[in-house]
C-alpha positions as CSV (number, residue, x, y, z in Angstrom):
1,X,31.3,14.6,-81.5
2,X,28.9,17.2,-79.7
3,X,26.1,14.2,-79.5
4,X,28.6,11.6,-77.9
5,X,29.4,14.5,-74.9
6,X,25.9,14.8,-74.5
7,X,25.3,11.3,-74.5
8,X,28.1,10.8,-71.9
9,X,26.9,13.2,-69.8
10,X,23.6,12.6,-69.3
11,X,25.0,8.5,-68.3
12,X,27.5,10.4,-66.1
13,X,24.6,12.7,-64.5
14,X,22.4,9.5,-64.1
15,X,25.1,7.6,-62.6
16,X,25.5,10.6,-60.1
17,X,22.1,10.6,-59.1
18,X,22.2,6.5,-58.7
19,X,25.1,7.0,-56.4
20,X,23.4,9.6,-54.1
21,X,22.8,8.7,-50.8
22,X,20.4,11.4,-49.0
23,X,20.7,12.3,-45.9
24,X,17.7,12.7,-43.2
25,X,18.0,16.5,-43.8
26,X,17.6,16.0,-47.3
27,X,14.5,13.8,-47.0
28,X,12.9,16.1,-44.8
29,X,13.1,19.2,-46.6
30,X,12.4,17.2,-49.8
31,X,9.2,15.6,-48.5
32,X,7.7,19.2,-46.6
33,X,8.3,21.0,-50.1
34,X,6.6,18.7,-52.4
35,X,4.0,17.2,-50.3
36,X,0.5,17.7,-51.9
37,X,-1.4,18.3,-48.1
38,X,1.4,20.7,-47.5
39,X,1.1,22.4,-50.7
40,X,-3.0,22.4,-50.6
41,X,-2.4,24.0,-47.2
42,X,-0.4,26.5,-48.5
43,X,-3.4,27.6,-51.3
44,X,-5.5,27.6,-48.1
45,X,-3.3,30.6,-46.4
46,X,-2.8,33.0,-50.2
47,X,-6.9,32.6,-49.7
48,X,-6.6,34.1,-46.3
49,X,-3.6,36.1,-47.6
50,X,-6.2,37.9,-50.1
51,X,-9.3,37.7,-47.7
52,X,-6.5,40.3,-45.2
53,X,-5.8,42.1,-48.4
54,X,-9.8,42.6,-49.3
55,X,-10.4,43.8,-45.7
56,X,-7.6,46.2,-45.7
57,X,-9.3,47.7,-48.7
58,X,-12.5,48.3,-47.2
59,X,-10.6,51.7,-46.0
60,X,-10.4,52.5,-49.2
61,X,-13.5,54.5,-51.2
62,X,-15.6,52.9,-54.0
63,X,-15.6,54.4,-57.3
64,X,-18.5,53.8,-59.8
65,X,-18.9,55.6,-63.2
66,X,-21.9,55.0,-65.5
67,X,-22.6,56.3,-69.3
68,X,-25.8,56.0,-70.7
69,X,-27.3,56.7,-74.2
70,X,-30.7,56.6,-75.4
71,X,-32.4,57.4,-78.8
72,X,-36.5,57.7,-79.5
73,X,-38.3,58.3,-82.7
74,X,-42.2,59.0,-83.6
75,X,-45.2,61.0,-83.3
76,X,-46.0,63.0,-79.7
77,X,-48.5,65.2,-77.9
78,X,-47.4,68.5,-77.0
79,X,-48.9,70.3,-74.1
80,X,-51.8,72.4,-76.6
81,X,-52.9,68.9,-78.4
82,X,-50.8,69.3,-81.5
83,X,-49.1,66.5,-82.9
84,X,-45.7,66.2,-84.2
85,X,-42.8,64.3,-84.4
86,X,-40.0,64.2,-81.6
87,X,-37.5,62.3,-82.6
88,X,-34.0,62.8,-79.9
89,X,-31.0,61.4,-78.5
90,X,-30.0,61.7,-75.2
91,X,-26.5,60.7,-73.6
92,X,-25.6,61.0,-69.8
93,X,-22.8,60.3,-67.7
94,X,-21.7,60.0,-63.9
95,X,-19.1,59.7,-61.7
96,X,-20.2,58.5,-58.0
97,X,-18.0,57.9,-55.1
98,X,-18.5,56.8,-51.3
99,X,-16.9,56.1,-48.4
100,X,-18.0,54.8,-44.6
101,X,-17.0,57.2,-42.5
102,X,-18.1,55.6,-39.4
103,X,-18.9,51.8,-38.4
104,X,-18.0,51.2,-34.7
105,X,-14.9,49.8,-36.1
106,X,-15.7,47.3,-38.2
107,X,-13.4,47.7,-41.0
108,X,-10.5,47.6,-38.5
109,X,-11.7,44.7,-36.8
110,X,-12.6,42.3,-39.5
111,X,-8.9,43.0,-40.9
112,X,-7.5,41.8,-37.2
113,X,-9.7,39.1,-37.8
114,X,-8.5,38.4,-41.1
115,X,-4.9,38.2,-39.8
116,X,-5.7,36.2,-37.6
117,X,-6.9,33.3,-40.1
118,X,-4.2,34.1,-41.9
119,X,-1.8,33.2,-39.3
120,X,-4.0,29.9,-38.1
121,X,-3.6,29.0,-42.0
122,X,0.0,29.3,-42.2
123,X,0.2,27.4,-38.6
124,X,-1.9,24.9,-40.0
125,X,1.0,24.4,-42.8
126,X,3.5,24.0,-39.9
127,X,1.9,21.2,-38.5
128,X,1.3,19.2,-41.8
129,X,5.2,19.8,-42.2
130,X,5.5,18.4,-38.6
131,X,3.3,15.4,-39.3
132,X,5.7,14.8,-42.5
133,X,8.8,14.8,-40.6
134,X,7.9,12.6,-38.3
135,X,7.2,10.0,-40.9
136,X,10.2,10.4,-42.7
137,X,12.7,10.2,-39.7
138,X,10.7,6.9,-38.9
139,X,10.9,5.5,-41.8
140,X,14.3,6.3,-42.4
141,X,16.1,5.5,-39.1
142,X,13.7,1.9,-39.8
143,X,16.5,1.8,-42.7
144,X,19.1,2.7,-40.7
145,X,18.1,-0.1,-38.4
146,X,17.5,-3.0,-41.3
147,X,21.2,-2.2,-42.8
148,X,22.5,-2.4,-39.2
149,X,20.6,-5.9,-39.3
150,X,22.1,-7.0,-42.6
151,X,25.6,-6.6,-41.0
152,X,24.7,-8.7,-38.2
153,X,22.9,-11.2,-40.9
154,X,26.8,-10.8,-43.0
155,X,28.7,-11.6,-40.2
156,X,26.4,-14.8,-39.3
157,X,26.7,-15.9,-42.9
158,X,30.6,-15.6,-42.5
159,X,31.1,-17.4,-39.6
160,X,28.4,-20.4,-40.8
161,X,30.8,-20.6,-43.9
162,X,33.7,-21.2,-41.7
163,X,32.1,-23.4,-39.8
164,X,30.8,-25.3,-43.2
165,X,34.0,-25.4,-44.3
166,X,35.9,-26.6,-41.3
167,X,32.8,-29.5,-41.0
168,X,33.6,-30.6,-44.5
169,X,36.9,-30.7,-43.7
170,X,37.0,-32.7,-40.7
171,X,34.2,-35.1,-42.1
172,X,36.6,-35.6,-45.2
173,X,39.3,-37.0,-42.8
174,X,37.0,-38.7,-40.8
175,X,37.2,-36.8,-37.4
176,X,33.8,-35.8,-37.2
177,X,30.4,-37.9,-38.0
178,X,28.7,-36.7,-41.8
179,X,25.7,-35.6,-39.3
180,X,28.1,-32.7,-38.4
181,X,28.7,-31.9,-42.5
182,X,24.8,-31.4,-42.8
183,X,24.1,-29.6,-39.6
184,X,26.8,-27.2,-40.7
185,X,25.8,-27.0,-44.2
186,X,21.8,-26.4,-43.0
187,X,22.9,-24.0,-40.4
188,X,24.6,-22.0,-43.4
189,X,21.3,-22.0,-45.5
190,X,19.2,-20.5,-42.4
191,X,21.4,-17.7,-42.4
192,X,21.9,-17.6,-46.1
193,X,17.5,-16.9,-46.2
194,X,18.2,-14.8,-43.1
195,X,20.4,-12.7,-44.8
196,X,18.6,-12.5,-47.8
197,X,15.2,-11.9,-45.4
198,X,17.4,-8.5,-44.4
199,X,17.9,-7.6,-47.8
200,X,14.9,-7.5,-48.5
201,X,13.3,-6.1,-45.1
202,X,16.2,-2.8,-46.5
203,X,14.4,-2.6,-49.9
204,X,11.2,-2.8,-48.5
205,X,12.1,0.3,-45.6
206,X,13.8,1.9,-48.5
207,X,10.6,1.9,-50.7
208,X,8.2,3.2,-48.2
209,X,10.6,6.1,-47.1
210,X,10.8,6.8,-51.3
211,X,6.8,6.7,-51.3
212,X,6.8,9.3,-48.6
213,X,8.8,11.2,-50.5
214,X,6.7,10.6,-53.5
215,X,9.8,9.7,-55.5
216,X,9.2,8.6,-58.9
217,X,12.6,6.6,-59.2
218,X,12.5,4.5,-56.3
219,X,15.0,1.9,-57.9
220,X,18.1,3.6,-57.0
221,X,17.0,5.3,-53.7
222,X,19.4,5.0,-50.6
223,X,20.2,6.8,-47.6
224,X,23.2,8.2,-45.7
225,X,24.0,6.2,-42.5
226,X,25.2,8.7,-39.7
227,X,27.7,7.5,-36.9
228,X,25.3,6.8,-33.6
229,X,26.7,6.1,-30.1
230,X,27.4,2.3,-28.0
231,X,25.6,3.3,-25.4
232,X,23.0,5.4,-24.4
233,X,22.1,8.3,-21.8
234,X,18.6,8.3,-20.1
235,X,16.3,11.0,-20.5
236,X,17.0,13.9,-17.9
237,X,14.1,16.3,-18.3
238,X,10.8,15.7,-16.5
239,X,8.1,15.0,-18.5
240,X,6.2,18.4,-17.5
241,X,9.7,20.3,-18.7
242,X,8.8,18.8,-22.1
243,X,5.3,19.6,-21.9
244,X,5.4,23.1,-21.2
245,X,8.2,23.7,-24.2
246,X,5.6,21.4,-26.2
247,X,3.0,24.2,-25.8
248,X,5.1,26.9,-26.6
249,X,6.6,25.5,-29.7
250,X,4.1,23.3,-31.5
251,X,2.3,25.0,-34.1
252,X,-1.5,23.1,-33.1
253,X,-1.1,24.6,-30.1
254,X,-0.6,28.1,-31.6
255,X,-2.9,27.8,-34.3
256,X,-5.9,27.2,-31.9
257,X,-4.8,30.4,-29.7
258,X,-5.3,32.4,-33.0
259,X,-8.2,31.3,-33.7
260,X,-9.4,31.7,-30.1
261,X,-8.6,35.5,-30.9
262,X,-10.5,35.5,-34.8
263,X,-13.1,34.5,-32.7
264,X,-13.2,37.0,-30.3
265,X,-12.8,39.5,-33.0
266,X,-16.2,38.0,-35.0
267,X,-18.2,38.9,-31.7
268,X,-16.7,42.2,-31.7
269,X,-17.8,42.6,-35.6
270,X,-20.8,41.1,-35.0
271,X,-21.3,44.2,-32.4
272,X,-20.7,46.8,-34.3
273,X,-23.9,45.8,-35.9
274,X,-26.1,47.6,-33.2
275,X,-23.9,50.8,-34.5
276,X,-25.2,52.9,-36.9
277,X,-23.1,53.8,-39.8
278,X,-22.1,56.6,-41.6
279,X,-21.8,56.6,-45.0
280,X,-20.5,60.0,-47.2
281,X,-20.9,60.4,-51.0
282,X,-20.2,62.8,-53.6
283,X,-20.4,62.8,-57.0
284,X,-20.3,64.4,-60.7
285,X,-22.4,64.5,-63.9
286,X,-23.2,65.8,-66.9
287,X,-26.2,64.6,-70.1
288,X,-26.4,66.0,-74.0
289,X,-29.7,66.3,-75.3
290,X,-30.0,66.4,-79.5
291,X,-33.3,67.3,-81.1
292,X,-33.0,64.8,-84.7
293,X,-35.5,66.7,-85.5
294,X,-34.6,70.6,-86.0
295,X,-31.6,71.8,-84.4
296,X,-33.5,75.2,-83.7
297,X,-34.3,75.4,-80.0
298,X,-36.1,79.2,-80.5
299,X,-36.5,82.6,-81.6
300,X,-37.1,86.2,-80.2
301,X,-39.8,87.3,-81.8
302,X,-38.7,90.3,-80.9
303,X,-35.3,90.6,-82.8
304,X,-36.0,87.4,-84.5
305,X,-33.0,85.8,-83.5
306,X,-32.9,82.6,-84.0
307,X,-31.4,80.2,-81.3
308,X,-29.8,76.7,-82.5
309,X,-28.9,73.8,-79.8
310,X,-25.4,73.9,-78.2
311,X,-22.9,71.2,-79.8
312,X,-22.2,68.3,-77.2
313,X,-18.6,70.0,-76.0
314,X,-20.8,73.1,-74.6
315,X,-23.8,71.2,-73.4
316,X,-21.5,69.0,-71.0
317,X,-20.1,71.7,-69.9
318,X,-23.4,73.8,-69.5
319,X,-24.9,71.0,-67.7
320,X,-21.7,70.5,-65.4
321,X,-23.0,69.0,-61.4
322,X,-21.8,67.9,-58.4
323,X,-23.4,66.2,-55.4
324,X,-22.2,65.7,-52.0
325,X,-24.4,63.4,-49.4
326,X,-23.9,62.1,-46.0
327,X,-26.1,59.5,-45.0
328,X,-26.7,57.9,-41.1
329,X,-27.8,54.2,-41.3
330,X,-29.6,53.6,-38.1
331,X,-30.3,50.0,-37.1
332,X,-33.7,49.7,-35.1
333,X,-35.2,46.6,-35.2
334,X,-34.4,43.2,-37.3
335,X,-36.4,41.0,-35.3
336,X,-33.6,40.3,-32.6
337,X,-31.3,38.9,-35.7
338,X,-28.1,40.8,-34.8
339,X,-28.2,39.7,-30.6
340,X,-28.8,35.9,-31.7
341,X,-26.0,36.4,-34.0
342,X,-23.8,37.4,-31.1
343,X,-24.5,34.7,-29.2
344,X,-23.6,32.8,-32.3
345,X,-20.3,34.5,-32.0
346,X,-19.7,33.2,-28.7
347,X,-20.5,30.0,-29.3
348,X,-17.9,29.8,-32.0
349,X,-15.5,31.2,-29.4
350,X,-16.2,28.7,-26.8
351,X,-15.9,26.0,-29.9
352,X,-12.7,27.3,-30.0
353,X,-11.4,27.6,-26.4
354,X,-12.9,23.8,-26.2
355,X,-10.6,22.9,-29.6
356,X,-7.4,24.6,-27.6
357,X,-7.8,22.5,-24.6
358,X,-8.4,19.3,-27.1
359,X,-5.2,20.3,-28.5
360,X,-3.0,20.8,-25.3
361,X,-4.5,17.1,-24.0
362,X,-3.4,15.7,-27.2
363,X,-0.2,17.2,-27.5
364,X,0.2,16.3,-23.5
365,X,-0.3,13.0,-24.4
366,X,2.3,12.8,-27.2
367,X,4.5,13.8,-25.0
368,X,4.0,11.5,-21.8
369,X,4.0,8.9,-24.7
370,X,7.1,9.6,-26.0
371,X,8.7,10.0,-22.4
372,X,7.4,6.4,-21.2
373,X,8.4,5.1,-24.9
374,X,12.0,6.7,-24.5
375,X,12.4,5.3,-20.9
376,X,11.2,2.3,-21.3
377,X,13.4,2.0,-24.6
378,X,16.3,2.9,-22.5
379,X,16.0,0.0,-20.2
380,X,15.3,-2.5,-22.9
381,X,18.3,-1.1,-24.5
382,X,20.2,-1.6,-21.4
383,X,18.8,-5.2,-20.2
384,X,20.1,-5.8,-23.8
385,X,23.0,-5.3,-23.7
386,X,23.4,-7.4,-21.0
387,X,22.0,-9.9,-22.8
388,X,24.4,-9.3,-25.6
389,X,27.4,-9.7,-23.3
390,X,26.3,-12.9,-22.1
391,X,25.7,-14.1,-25.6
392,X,28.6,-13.4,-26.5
393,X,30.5,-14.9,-23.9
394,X,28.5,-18.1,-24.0
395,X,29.1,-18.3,-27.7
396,X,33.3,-17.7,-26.9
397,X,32.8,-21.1,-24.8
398,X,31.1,-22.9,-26.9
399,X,33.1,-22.2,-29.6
400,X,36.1,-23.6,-27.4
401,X,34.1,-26.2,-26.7
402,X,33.6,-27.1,-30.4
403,X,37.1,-27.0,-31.3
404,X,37.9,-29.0,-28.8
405,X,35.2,-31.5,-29.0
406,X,33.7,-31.3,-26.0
407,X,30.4,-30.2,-27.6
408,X,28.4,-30.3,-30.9
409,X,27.8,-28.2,-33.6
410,X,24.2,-28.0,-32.1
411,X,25.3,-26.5,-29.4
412,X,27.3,-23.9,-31.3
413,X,24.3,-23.4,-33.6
414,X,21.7,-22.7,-30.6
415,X,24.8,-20.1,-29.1
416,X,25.7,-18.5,-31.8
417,X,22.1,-17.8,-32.9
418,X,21.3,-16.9,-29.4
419,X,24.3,-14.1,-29.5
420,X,22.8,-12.9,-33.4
421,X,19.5,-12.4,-31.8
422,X,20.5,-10.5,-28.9
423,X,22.6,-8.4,-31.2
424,X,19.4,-7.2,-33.3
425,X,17.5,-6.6,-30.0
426,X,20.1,-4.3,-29.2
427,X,19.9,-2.7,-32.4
428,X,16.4,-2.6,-32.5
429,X,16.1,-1.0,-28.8
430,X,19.0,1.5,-29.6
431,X,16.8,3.1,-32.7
432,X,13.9,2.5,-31.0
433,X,15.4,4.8,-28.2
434,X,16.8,6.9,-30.4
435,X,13.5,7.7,-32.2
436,X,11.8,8.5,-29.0
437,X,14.1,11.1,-27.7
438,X,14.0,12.7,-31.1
439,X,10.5,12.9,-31.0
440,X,10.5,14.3,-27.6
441,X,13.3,16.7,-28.1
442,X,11.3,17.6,-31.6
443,X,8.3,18.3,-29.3
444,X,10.2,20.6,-27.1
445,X,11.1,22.8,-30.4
446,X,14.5,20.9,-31.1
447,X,14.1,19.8,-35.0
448,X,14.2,16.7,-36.0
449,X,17.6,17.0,-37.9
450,X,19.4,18.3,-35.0
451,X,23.1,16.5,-35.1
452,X,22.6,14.0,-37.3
């Protein structure tokens, strides 16, 4: 019984998820968070993360402890000629320890420095979100726009049938020509493969927006559709308004500042190498020496004591020392190395200040792009709408005019599809519009997800 529950709810779960319809939210955050540039990205910045943490540890003093042990064996000269054997063993150890106590700063200013990568890096990440979003509310309003299609494509397919069916009829009885029957009944296939077209235009929308996603399951993928307004409002803002909220929110924009500043900082560290440092040591240590030989070290002939070799306990702490040391590193002459270095340094600024301005033109241009698009989208969404009106009302006449046999079913054809393709103009400028103004808003800080 345990296995059928199981059973039943992983179909229930499955189900679930084949019913879900995401919203643009959804897909956004989705996309942003499992994104492979936007991940990779995010390696880049815990490198910087740990190149900040490696400079903050240069405050810190280094620590180095060493043990050695050695051993020889054989024959050796003393100092009157005499030979004899010297067999030992000899063990040291150290403990060593140093610090910079001066550097003109440099410590300090390569950890600025490395904050400041670290925040380009994360900016970086920003943008690459940014880029994502973009492509996901294009590609998923472009669904929005091919289901609002399809409608239009239903409807046409419901009034063909209606006007198939009234053809057959009227043929049947003999009121109407069999001409009529087969106009009526080809008009109805058109829009059949038209709507079928729209189906398939969905699908296709549906698939790319899934591939953005990097869904897996693609099959069952929809969105949510979102309410969206008959008519319009035109843009209000001048396009330097949007401009100047363009620079202070788009990440680009702040990521070259920072790195105008990690620049400025590499000429100061590159500076600080006409400095001379300061370096302070100390350190501790200690060696056993063991004769294999004899342990006797001596006698006093006097007394005839004789004197045996300490055990290794005593020795190190016989031979107990400390060191202290400050040393002064005083740069002279490196063959003019450090002063073409700095130059280097400010050529890598002015790389940078010249990659700021490249980024303000393009983002500029983004914007006057997006302005002209959502203005221009605003008056073909209003021209059709005109157009839709008069569509529509030509289509009311000749549908009269049908009925009442006045005209043909050619004419009602060539009306009714004029009125269906004014209708998906409409549509197409009203997402088209809508598109642009989010894109503009979203460059002016306003995310992309705002009320929908």
């Amino acid at each position: 019984m345990k296995k059928y529950f199981s059973i039943l709810f992983l179909a229930l779960f499955a189900l679930a998820f084949s019913q879900k319809k995401w919203t643009l939210r959804e897909c956004v955050d989705y996309a942003v968070k499992n994104n492979l540039q936007v991940i990779n990205n995010q390696y880049n910045a815990d490198i910087q993360s740990k190149n900040l943490a490696m400079a903050k540890n240069n405050y810190l003093p280094s620590v180095t402890g060493s043990v050695s042990n050695s051993a020889s064996f054989g024959q050796t000269q003393g100092f009157s000629g005499s030979i004899g054997r010297n067999d030992n063993f000899n063990n040291n150890a150290n403990v060593n320890a140093n610090i910079q106590v001066y550097n003109g700063g440099r410590i300090k200013k390569t950890a600025e420095k490395s904050q400041f990568d670290l925040d380009a890096s994360l900016l970086d990440t920003e943008k690459t979100k940014n880029d994502i979003s973009v492509q996901v509310a294009q590609y998923y309003l472009q669904v929005l726009l091919n289901k609002e299609v399809k409608k239009i494509t239903d409807e046409s397919v419901a009034n063909a049938e209606k006007i198939l069916n009234r053809a057959k009829a009227t043929t049947e009885v003999g009121t109407t020509a069999k001409t009529v029957e087969a106009e009526a009944s080809a008009s109805f296939a058109r829009e059949k493969q038209k709507q079928k077209s729209a189906e398939i235009d969905i699908e296709r929308a549906l698939f790319n927006l899934a591939m953005i996603l990097q869904l897996k399951d693609f099959q069952n993928f929809d969105v949510q559709e979102f309410p969206l307004p008959d008519m319009l409002s035109t843009p209000l803002n001048s396009t330097d308004s949007f401009i100047e909220k363009a620079y202070d929110n788009q990440p680009q924009i702040k990521a070259a500042e920072t790195r105008i500043l990690s620049a400025q900082k590499q000429v100061e560290i590159t500076k600080t190498q006409f400095l001379p440092t300061v370096t302070a040591s100390a350190g501790i240590s200690s060696f056993y020496y063991n004769n294999l030989t004899t342990d006797i070290t001596g006698a006093n002939t006097t007394t005839g004591q004789i004197f045996y070799e300490n055990n290794f306990a005593k020795q190190y702490k016989d031979n107990f020392g400390q060191n202290l040391g400050l040393s002064v590193n005083i740069p002279i002459f490196n063959k003019g190395n450090t002063k073409l270095q700095v130059e280097q340094a400010k050529i890598s600024e002015n790389i940078a200040k010249n990659t700021l301005d490249q980024q303000k033109q393009s983002v500029r241009q983004d914007v006057q792009k997006a302005y002209f698009d959502a203005n221009a989208n605003y008056e073909n969404f209003m021209a059709a709408v005109e157009a839709e009106k008069s569509t529509k009302l030509a289509l009311e006449f000749a549908e009269k005019s049908y009925e009442a046999g006045r005209s043909t079913i050619y004419d009602l054809n060539n009306a009714r599809n004029n009125y269906v393709n004014a209708q998906s103009t409409v549509s197409q400028a009203k997402y088209n519009y809508i598109f642009s103004m989010k894109l503009l808003n979203f460059y002016a800080g306003i995310p992309l997800t705002e009320n929908l």
